[in-house]
C-alpha positions in Angstrom: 2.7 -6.2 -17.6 1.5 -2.3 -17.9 -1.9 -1.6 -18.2 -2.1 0.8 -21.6 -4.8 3.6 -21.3 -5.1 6.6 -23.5 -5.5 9.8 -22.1 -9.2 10.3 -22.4 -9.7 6.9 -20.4 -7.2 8.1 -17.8 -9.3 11.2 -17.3 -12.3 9.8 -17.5 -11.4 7.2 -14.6 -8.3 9.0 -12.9 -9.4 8.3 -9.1 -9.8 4.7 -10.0 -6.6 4.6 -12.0 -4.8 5.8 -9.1 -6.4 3.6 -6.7 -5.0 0.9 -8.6 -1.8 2.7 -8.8 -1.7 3.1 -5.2 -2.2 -1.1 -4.8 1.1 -1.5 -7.1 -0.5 -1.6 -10.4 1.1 0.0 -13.6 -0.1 1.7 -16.4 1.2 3.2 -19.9 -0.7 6.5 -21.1 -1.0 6.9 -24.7 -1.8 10.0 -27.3 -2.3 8.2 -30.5 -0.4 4.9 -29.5 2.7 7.1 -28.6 3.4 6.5 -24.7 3.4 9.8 -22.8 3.6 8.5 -19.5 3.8 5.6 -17.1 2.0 5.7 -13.9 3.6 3.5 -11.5 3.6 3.6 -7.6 6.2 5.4 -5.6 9.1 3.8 -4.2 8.7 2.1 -0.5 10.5 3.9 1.6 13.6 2.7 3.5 13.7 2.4 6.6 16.0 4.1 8.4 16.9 4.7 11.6 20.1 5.8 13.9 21.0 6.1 17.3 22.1 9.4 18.7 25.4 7.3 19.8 26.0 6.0 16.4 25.1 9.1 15.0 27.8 11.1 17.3 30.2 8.6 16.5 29.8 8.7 12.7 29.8 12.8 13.1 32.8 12.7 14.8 34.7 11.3 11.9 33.6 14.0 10.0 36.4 17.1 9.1 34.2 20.3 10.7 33.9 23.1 7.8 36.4 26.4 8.4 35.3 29.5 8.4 35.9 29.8 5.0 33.3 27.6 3.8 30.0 29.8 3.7 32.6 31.6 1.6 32.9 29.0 -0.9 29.9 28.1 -0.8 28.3 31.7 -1.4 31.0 31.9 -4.5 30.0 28.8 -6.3 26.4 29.9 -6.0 27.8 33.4 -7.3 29.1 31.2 -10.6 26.3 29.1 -11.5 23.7 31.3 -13.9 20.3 32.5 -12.9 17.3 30.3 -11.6 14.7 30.4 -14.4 11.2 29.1 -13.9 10.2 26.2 -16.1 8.2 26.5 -18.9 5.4 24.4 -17.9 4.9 27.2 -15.3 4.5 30.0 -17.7 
């Protein structure tokens, strides 16, 4: 179950609220009983790992680009519009 906080107590106690995040705990911020936000810890990571055999022999498998792919590629980044900065940036 989520721990619910509002958004005074979460800034009033964020380095303990994040400890506790850190140790798998969960909380639900709240402006006026609305939910803003959950705080919730980040996804283990996966393990991964490869051998540089396996990795050759799942390369080679692989169709190797022509040379007119940067092509392609530079003319579907031509298409798509601008990059804008978000707001929250201002």
């Amino acid at each position: 179950m989520d721990t619910k906080l509002t958004e005074r107590e979460l800034a009033a106690a964020l380095s303990d609220v994040l400890d506790r995040v850190r140790r798998g705990e969960r909380f639900v911020v709240e402006r006026d009983g609305t939910p803003l936000a959950t705080l919730v810890p980040p996804a283990q990571p996966v393990a991964v790992g490869i051998s540089g055999r396996d990795l050759v022999a799942r390369l080679g498998k692989l169709r190797v680009p022509d040379d007119g792919f940067v092509d392609e590629i530079e003319r579907a980044r031509s298409e798509l519009p601008p990059l804008r900065s978000p707001q929250w940036l201002g």
